[in-house]
C-alpha positions in Angstrom: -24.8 0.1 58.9 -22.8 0.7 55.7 -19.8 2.9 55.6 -22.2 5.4 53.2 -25.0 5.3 56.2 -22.3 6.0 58.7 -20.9 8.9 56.7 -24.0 10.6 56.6 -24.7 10.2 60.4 -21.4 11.8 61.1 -22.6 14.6 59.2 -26.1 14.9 61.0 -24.1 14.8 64.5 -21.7 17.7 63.4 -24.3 19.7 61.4 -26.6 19.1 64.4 -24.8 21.8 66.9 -24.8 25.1 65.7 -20.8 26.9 65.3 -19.5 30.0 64.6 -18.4 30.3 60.6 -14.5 30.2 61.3 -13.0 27.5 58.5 -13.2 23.8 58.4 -11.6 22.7 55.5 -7.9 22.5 55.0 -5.8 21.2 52.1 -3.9 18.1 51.4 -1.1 18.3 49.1 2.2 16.1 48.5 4.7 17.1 50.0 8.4 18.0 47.6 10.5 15.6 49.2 9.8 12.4 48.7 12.8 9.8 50.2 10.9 7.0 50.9 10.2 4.3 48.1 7.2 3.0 47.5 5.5 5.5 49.7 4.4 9.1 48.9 4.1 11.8 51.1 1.2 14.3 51.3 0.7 17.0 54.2 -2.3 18.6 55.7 -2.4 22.1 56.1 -4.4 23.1 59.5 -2.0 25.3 60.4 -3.7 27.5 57.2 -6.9 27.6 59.2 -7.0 30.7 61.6 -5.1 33.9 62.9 -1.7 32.7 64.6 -2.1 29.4 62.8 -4.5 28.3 65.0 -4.6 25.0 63.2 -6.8 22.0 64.6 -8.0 23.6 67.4 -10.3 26.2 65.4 -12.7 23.2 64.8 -13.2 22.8 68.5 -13.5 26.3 68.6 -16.3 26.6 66.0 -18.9 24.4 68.5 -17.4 25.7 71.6 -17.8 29.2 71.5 -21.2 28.9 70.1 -22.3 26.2 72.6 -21.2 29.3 75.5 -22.9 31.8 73.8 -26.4 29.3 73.5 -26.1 29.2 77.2 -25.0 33.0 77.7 -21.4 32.4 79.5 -20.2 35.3 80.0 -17.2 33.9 82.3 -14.8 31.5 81.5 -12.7 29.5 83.6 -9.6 28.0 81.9 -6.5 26.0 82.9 -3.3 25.0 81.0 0.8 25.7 80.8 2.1 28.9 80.1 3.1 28.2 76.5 -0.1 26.9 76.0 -1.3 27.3 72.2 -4.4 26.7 73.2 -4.8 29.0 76.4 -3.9 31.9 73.8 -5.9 31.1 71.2 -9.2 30.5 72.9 -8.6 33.5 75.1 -8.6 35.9 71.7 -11.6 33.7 70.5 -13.4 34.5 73.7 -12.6 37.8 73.6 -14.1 38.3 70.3 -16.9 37.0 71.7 -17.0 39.7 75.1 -16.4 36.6 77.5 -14.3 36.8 79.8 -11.1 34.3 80.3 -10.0 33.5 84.1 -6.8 31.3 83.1 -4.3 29.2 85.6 -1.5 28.7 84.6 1.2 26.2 85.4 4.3 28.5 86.0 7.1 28.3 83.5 10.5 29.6 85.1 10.9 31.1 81.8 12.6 34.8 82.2 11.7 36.4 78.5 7.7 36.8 77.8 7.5 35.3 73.9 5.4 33.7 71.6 2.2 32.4 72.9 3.1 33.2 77.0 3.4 36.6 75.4 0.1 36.7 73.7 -1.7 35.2 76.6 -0.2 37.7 79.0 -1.3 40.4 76.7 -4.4 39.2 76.0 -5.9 38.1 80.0 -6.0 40.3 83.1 -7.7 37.4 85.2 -4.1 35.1 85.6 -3.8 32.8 88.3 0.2 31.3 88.3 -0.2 27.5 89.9 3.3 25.9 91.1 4.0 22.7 89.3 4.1 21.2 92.9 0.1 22.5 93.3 -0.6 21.5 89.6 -2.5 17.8 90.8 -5.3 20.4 92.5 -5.5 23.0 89.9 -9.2 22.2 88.7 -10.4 22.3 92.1 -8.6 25.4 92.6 -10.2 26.2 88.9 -13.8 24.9 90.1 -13.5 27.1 93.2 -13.2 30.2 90.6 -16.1 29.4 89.3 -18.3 29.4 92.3 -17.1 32.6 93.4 -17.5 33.9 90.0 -21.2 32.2 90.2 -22.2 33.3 93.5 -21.9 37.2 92.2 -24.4 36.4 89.8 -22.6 35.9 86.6 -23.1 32.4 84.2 -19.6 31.0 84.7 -17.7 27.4 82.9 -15.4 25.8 84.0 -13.4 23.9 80.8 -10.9 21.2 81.4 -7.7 21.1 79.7 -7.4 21.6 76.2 -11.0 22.2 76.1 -12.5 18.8 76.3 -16.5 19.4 76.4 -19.2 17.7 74.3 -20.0 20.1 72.3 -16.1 20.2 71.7 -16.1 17.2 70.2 -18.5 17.6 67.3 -16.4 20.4 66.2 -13.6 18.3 66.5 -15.3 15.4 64.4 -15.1 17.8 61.2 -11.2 16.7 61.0 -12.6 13.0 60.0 -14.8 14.7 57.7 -12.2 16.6 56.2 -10.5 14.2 55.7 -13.2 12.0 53.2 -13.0 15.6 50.8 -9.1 15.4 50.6 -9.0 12.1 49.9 -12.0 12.6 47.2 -10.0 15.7 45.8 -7.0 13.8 45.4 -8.5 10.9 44.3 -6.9 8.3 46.8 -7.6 7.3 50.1 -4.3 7.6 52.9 -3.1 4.5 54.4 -1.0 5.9 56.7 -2.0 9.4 59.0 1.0 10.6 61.1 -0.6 13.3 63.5 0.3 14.5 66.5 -1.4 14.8 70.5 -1.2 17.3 73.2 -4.0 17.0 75.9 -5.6 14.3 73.3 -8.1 16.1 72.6 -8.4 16.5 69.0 -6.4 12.9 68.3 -8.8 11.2 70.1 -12.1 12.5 68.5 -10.5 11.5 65.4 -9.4 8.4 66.0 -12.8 7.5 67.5 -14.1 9.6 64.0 -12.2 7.0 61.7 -13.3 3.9 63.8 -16.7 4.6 63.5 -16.9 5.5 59.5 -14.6 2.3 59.0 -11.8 3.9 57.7 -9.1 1.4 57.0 -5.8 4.2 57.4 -3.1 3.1 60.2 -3.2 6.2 62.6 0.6 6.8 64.1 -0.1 9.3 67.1 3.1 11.0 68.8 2.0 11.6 72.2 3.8 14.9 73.2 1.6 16.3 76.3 1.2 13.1 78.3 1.8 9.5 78.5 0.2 6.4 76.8 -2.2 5.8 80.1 -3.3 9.6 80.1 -4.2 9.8 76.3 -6.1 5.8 76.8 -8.3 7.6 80.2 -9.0 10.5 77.8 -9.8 8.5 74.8 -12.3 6.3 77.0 -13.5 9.3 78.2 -14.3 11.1 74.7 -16.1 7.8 73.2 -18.2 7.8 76.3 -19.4 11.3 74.8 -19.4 10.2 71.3 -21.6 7.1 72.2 -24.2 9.8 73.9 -24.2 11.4 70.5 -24.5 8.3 68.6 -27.3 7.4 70.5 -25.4 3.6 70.2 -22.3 1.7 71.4 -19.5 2.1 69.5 -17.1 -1.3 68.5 -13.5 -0.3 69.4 -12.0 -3.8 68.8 -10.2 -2.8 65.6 -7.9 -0.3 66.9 -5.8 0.3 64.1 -4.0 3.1 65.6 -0.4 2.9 67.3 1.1 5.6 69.8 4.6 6.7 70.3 6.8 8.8 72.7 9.0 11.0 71.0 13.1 9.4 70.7 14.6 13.1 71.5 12.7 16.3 73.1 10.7 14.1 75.2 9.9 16.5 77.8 7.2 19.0 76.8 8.8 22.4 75.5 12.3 21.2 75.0 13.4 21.4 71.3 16.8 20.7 70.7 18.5 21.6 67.3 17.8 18.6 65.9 14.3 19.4 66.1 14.9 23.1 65.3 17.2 21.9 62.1 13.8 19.9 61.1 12.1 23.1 60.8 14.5 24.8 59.5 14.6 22.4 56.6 11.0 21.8 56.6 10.7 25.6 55.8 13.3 26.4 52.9 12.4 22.9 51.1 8.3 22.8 52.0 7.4 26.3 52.6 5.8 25.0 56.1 6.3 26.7 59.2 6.2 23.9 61.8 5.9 24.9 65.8 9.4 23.1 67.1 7.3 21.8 70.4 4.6 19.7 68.3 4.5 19.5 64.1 8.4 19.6 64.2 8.8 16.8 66.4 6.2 15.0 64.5 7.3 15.2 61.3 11.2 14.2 62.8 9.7 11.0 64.2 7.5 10.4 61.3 10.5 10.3 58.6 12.2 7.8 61.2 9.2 5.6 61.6 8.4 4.9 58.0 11.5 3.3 57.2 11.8 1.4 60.1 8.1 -0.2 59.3 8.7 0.1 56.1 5.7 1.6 55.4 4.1 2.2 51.9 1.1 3.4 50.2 0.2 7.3 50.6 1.2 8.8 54.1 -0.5 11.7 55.3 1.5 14.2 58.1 -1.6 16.4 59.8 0.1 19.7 60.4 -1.9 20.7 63.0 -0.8 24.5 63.4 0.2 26.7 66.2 3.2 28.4 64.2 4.0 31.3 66.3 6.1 29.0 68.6 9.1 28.9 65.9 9.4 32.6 65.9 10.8 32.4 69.3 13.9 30.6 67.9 15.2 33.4 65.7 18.9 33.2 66.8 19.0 29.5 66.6 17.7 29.3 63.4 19.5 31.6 61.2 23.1 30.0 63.2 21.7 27.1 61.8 21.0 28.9 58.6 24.0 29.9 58.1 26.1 27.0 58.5 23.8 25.6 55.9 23.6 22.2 58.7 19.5 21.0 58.1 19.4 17.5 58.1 19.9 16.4 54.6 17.8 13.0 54.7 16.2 10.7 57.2 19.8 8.8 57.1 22.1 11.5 57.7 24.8 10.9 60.4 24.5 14.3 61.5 21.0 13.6 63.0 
């Protein structure tokens, strides 16, 4: 099958599940700063697609939602941390849609209710606070729900974290295609996509995406919700679906993709100022607002690991969204504001 044939079967799979009208197209544009010679830097803006910067996640959401109402869900059982972006988001998308969220939480020790713990406090009545101890049994504990929920005669789901579900996936398959139209509208193709991976969902259906339309990139994926043996299970996982939809097996022996932990902040949630100072001068030189617990980190490691592989060629960052988080950094930011201390260049000894 030629990469042309292969295209146009992607399409056929995504156009063949029906989704809500939210946005699936984002732009790519270069970014100002460009340190690095030989290689030039563009940025994808998914964190212009939805309210709250929903980013990424919206193209889940598209198929998702649509796929519950098809099958009239009207409860929904979901589990994920308490800064979850995407426990908040898809609790506003289900209420939109009058279903009803039942979330369980793993419990933060955090005292002050902010950003996204805020907005999925505000938004959900049905909150179910798991210990990190009890967290190994939470989706029995979530399955359980969902019985009882069932046995009083409502249509209840049960969604694992970060949403992954067939129907999931094809939404999540319109990043590759995306992709094709930026590249087309900038006239280039990327040989180098930086992007970034909480539960794996959305990194995965892309990576699988590229491998099946041929696409010759280098994929650098900064694994900041789990570790390299998590995101492989849920990669196998998410082809298995995406052979079902195929209808055919699909050849993973070129896997052009590398992952990576994160060198500082390893631990999900913690953002120390170096990270915040990467923001901060993401946002007065780019205009980007960059959530400090994923798109900062990734673009931090990203301007370390080009040098050091000397990469070249056009590098795309995939901004993925979920802004709201910096806003809970107000103080730290404008101290580091106003001792004028963002890190100057990849190279600086401050960093």
């Amino acid at each position: 099958m030629s990469h042309r044939e292969k295209v146009l079967k992607l399409e056929k799979i995504i156009s063949s599940q029906k989704s809500e009208a939210y946005p699936m197209h984002s732009r790519a544009h270069p970014l100002n700063r460009q340190p690095f010679d030989g290689a030039s830097l563009f940025v994808k803006r998914e964190d212009e697609l939805g309210v709250f910067s929903m980013g990424s996640k919206i193209r889940k959401y598209r198929t998702l939602i649509e796929d519950l109402k098809e099958r009239k869900v009207s409860k929904v059982v979901l589990i994920g941390g308490e800064n979850s972006n995407h426990i908040a988001f898809f609790s506003l998308i289900l209420k939109e849609n009058r279903i009803e969220p039942f979330v369980f939480l793993r419990k933060t020790y955090e005292k002050e209710l902010r950003g996204t713990r805020l907005l999925t406090h505000l938004l959900n009545t049905n909150i179910f606070l798991i210990e990190r101890k009890d967290w190994g049994k939470v989706e029995d504990i979530a399955k359980a729900k969902q019985l009882e929920i069932e046995s009083q005669g409502f249509k209840a789901e049960f969604l694992r974290e970060g949403g992954f579900s067939k129907a999931g996936l094809i939404g999540a398959l319109t990043l590759v295609w995306d992709l094709l139209k930026n590249e087309n509208e900038i006239g280039s193709a990327f040989q180098h996509i930086f992007l970034d991976s909480g539960t794996g969902f959305q990194a995965a259906a892309f990576l699988l995406g590229l491998n099946f339309i041929d696409h010759k990139a280098k994929c650098h994926v900064l694994l900041l919700g789990g570790d390299t043996l998590e995101f492989e299970r849920n990669l196998t996982f998410l082809k298995t679906v995406f052979e079902s939809l195929l209808q055919d097996k699909l050849s993973f022996n070129d896997r052009n993709f590398e992952l990576y932990q994160p060198s500082v902040g390893k631990s999900f949630g913690s953002t120390p100022k170096i990270i915040l100072k990467q923001a901060l001068q993401t946002l007065l030189e780019e205009g980007l607002v960059l959530d400090p617990f994923y798109s900062a980190k990734l673009f931090f490691e990203a301007n370390k690991i080009i040098p050091e592989k000397n990469l070249k060629g056009n590098i795309l960052y995939i901004h993925s969204g979920g802004s709201l988080s910096l806003l809970n950094y107000g103080k730290e930011l404008m101290e580091l504001k106003s001792q004028n201390s963002g890190p100057r260049n990849h190279q600086d000894p401050e960093l």
